[in-house]
C-alpha positions, 0 to 999 in steps of 0.5 A: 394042211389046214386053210382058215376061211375067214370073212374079208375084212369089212370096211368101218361103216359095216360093222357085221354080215349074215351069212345068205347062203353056202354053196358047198357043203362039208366034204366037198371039193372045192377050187381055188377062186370058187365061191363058197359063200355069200354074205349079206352086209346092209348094203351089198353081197359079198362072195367069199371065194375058196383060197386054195385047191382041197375038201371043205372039211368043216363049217364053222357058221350056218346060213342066218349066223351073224360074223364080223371081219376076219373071224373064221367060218370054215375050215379047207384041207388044202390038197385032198380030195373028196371022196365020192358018195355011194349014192351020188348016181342014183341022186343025180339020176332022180335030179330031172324028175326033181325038177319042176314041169317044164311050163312053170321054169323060166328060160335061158334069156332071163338068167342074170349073168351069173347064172349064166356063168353056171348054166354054161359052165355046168351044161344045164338046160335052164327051162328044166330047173324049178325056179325060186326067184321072183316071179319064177325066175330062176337063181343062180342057187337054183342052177347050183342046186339042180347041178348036185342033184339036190331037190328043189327047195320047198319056195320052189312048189307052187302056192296052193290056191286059197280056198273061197273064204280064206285068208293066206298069210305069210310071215317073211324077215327082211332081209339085212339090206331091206332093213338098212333101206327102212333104217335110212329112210326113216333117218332121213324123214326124222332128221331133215326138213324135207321140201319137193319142188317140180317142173316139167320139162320137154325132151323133143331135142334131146329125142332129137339128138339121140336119133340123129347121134345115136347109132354113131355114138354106139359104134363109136363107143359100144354103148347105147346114148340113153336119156340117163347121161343127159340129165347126168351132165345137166345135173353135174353142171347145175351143182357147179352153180348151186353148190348149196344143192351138193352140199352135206350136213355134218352135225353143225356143219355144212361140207361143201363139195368141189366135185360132183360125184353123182349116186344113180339108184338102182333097183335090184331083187334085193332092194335099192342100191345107189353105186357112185359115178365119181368126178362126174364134171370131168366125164363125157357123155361115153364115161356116163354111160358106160359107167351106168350100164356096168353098175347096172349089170353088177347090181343084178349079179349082186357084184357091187363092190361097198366102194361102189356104194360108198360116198356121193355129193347128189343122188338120181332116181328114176321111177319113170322105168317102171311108170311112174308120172310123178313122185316125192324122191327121199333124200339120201342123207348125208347127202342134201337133195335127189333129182325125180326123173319119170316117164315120158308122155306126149303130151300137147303145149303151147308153142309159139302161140301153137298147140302141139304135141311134144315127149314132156316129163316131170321132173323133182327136186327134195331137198334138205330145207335147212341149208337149201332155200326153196329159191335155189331149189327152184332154180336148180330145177329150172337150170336142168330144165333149161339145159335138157330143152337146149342140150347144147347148153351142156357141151358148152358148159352153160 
């Protein structure tokens, strides 16, 4: 019997998907909830999973084909069996001479967890596969790929080294994701009075309370209290008395929002990806956390779901991961501001008439000037100052 593969159904405000990738190809055995397909939508990664037991018996669209919703991309004879190809020995055989020297393969522990999954279920030794990802990392494609025998693909060889003189070039097509990344941004430069206010503040008793609290909090709650969730709860409550800073424009209109649902940028291979906390004013501490740290590996495993990503009243980024001492964050639309976290630095200040050295960061708030004046943008700011330097402001909701 003849299954249909049809893309799933897309929600209103994804109006296409490229195909990224297949996994099988026509003539293969494929399982009941394995994934054949990856799509590429502007904002996540769809896997498309096989609806039954049988032989992928013809493929409807390639790799770089653009589908919409519900249209048919394969075709499975449900209950056959695929026949095995005389030649697969001698190709499964020249895999590990396929592979690239042991010294360029990355090993094990950098694995993203779905290329863990196949590296466990397939039995493959990750440091022997050649790997394609940035900076040599290996994929979950790779392990796929080196698990049929299929040689390396061509990104896989290393880069000649330019000679003296010359001057390498190379002409890649963003992907979907990163051209909806170009697109809001520029939407958001174009379409709104964009202002940055900042201030610094000093996180001495927040470093104090996550080294006295920290190891009963992990026990308690198997996660680990991170700087994240505080300024999380401080902005939720921050928003509760500034609720032009959680507003959105819709045409007009303002839309003021009775709840905090807080986006939490995350970096991915792919670009930026902003998952929503919901009803962040009802949320402990625990929920905080807990809820960052799934998104994150959910992000990295390209498994963020388009409700993930759907909604937010206020966004937090945090570029002090990667080092960064102070930005300009880029406001989210429709949302009308974001939070700048950056890294920690010792630094000295004077305290009570006395110099000393304390964990301080700088902080930023953009916003949308046409419905937030500077004013309570400043006071915003300084409301999260306040409460990070006496956190227990937070547990009492002052």
């Amino acid at each position: 019997m003849s299954i249909e593969l049809k893309v799933p159904v897309l929600p209103e405000s994804v109006s296409d998907a490229t195909i990224a990738s297949w996994h099988k190809k026509a003539g293969d055995a494929v399982k009941r909830d394995e994934n054949l397909v990856d799509l590429e939508t502007d904002k996540v990664v769809l896997e498309v999973p096989a609806p039954v037991d049988g032989v992928l018996k013809e493929i409807r669209h390639q790799v770089g084909d653009t589908v919409n919703s519900q249209q048919v991309i394969a075709i499975i004879e449900e209950g056959a069996v695929a026949a095995a190809p005389a030649e697969a020995p001698k190709a499964a055989a020249a895999a590990p001479a396929a592979a690239a020297p042991k010294a360029a393969a990355k090993g094990a522990d950098d694995l993203s967890p779905a290329g863990l999954r196949v590296a466990t279920e397939e039995n493959i030794d990750a440091s022997k596969v050649a790997g394609t990802g940035r900076d040599g990392r290996v994929t979950k494609e790779d392990l796929v790929n080196y698990g049929k025998g299929a040689p390396a693909p061509a990104a896989a060889a290393p880069a000649p080294k330019p000679t003296p003189g010359s001057r390498p070039e190379e002409r890649v097509p963003m992907t979907r994701m990163r051209l909806r990344i170009a697109e809001r941004l520029m939407q958001s430069k174009n379409s709104i009075a964009m202002l940055t206010s900042f201030n610094e503040v000093n996180l001495a008793e927040v470093t104090k309370m996550r080294k006295a609290l920290g190891e009963a909090f992990l026990k308690e709650h198997g996660v680990k209290l991170g700087f994240m969730s505080f300024f999380v709860k401080a902005a939720a409550e921050a928003l509760k008395r500034y609720p032009f800073v959680n507003a959105s424009v819709d045409g007009n209109d303002v839309i003021y929002h009775g709840y905090q649902d807080i986006s939490i940028a995350v970096s991915t291979d792919r670009g930026l990806v902003t998952p929503v906390l919901r009803d962040v004013q009802d949320m402990s501490f625990a929920d905080v956390e807990k809820g960052i740290a799934d998104y994150a590996v959910k992000a990295r495993a390209n498994k963020l779901s388009l409700d993930d990503l759907q909604g937010g009243t206020f966004t937090i980024t945090n570029g002090g991961t990667f080092g960064s001492l102070l930005s300009t964050p880029i406001v989210n639309p429709p949302q009308s501001a974001i939070l700048g976290m950056h890294t920690i630095k010792e630094r000295a200040i004077v305290e009570n008439g006395q110099i000393i050295a304390a964990p301080m960061m700088y902080i930023a708030i953009s916003y949308d000037h046409r419905i937030i004046d500077g004013k309570d943008a400043v006071l915003f700011l300084v409301d999260i100052k306040n409460q990070l330097e006496n956190p227990q402001r937070m547990l009492l909701g002052l």
